[in-house]
C-alpha positions as CSV (number, residue, x, y, z in Angstrom):
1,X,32.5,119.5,98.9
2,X,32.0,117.3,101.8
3,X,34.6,114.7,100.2
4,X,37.2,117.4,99.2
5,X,37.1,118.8,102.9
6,X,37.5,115.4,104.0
7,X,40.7,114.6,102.0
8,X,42.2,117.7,102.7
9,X,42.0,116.8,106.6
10,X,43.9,113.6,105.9
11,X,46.2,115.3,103.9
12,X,46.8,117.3,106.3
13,X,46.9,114.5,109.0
14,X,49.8,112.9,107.1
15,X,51.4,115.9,106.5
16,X,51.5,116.6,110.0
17,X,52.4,112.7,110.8
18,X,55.7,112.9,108.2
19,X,57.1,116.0,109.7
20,X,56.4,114.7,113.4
21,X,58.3,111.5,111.9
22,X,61.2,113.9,110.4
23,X,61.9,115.7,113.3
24,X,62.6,112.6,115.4
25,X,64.5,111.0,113.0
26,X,68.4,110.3,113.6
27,X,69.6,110.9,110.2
28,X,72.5,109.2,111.0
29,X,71.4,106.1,112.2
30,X,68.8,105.8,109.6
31,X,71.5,106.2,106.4
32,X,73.4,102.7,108.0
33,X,70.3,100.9,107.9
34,X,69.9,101.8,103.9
35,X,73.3,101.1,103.7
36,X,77.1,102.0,102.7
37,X,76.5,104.5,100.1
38,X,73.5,106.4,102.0
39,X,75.9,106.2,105.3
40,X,78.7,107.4,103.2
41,X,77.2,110.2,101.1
42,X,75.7,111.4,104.7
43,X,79.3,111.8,106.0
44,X,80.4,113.3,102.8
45,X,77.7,116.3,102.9
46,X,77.6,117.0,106.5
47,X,81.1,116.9,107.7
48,X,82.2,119.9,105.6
49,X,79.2,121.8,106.5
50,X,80.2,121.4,110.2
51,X,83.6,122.8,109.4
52,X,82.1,125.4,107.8
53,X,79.6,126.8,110.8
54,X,82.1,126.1,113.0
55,X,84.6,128.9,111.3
56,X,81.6,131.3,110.4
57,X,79.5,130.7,114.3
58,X,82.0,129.5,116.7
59,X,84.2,131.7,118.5
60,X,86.3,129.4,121.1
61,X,89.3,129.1,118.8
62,X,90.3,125.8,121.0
63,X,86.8,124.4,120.0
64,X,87.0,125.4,116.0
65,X,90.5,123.5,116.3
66,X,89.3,120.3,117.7
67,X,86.6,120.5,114.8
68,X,89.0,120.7,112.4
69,X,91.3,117.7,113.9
70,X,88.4,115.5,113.7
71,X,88.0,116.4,110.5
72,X,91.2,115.7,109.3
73,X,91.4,112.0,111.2
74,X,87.9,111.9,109.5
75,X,88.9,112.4,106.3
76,X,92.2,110.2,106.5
77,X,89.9,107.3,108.1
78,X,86.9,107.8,105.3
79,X,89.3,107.9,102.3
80,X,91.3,105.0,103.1
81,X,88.1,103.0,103.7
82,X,87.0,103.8,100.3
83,X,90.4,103.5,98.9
84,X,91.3,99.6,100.3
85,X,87.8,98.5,99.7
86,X,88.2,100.1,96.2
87,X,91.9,98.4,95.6
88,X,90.3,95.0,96.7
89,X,87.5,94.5,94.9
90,X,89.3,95.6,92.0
91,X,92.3,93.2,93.0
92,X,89.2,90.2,93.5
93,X,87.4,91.4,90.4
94,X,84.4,91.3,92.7
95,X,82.0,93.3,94.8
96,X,81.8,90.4,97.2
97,X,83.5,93.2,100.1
98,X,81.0,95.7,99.2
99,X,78.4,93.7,100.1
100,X,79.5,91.9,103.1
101,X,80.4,95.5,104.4
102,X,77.0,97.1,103.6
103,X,75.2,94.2,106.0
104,X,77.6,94.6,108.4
105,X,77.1,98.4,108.8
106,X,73.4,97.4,108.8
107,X,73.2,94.4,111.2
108,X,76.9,94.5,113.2
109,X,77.5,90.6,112.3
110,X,81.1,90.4,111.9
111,X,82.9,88.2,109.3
112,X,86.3,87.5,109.1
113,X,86.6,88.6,105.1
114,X,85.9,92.0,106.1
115,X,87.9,92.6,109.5
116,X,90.6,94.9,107.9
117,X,87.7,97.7,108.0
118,X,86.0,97.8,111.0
119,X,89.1,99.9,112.1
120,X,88.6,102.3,110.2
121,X,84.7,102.2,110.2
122,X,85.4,103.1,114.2
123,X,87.6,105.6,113.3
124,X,84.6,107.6,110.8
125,X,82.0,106.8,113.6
126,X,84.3,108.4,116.1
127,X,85.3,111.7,114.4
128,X,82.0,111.6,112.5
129,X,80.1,111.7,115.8
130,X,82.7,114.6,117.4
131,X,81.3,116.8,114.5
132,X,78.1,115.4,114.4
133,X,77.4,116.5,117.8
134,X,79.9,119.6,118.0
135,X,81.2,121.3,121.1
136,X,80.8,124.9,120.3
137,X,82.9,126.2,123.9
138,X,79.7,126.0,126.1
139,X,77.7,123.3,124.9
140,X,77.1,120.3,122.7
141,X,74.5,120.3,119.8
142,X,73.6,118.8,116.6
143,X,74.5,121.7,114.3
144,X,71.9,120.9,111.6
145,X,68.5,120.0,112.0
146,X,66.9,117.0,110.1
147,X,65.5,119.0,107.3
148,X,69.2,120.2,106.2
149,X,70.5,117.0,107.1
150,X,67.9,115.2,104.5
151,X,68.2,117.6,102.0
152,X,72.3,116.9,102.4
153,X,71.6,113.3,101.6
154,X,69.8,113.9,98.5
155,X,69.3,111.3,96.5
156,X,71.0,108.2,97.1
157,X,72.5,107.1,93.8
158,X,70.5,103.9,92.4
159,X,73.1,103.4,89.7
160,X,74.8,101.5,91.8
161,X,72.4,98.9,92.2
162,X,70.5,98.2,88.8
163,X,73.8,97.0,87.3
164,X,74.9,94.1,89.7
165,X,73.4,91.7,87.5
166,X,76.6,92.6,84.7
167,X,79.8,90.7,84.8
168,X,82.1,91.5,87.9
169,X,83.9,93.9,86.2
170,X,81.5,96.0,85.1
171,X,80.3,95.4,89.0
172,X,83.3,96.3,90.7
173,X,84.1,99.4,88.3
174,X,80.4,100.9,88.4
175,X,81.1,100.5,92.7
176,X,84.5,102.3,92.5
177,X,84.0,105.1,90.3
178,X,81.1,105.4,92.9
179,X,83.0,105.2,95.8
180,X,85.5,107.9,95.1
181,X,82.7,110.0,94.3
182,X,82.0,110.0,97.6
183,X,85.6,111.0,99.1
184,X,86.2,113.8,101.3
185,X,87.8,117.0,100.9
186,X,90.5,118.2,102.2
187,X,89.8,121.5,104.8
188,X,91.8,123.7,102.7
189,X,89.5,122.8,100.1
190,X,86.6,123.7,102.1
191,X,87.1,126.3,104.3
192,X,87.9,130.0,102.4
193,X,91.7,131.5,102.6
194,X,91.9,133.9,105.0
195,X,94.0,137.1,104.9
196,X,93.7,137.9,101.2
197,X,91.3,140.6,100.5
């Protein structure tokens, strides 16, 4: 008895310890350090479900439009990232670009082979951060917790990984059919139609 009652209290020790970990955990941040995919399925989860509170919760129409813009230059920036990278590592027959760009989302050290998308990773971090932190007309706020925004990652595919040791092409086809898995969709796509009851 005197065992069971102590494993319970570690149990509930850790239990405590995870959740006090969750709930200081920047989602966001954390998804770049696993890498591209986590950062990108991240964005692809939670961006519509910003546009979506913002039209059910947010009442300053100037506020629900600059949501929307930012998620339309969001979108644009997101999809042509996956896109190009897509197109040239099909064009290369290799993955090499994946995997320069996952370390450099997860350690910043430029190189010159992949310099045609930091643009447009600045342009996702920009308009990904404008809904990430949305203004509702009186005040900025995170509009998810990190309990939704976890359960909107999900689980990371693997897939992705266990077959890099295949030719290239097998590679670079597994990593695109991936990657525009992951592409956005567009707000009329997301948000209901309006006026037709």
């Amino acid at each position: 008895m005197k065992k069971y009652f102590c494993a319970l209290i570690l149990f509930h020790s850790l239990a405590s310890m995870a959740q006090s970990n969750i709930e200081t955990l920047d989602i966001y941040e954390e998804s770049k350090k696993i890498g591209l995919v986590s950062y990108l399925t991240l964005i692809q989860h939670y961006a519509p479900q910003a546009v979506i509170y913002a039209d059910k919760n947010i009442q300053d129409a100037t506020a629900v439009d600059e949501v929307n813009k930012s998620y339309i230059f969001l979108t644009i920036g997101f999809n042509s990232l996956i896109n190009q990278l897509s197109a040239d590592m099909n064009q290369k027959n290799s993955p090499s670009r994946y995997k320069k760009l996952n370390t450099y989302l997860k350690d910043r050290n430029g190189n010159k082979k992949i310099e045609n998308y930091y643009t447009l990773l600045e342009l996702i971090e920009f308009h990904f951060m404008k809904l990430y932190y949305m203004n509702d007309g009186s005040s900025t706020q995170k509009i998810v917790g990190p309990d939704e925004a976890l359960a909107f990652v999900g689980g990371v595919p693997y897939t992705i990984y266990k077959d890099f040791k295949a030719v290239n092409t097998a590679k670079v086809a597994a990593l695109t059919t991936l990657l525009k898995e992951l592409r956005l969709k567009s707000l009329s796509e997301i948000l209901p139609k309006k006026g037709k009851e």
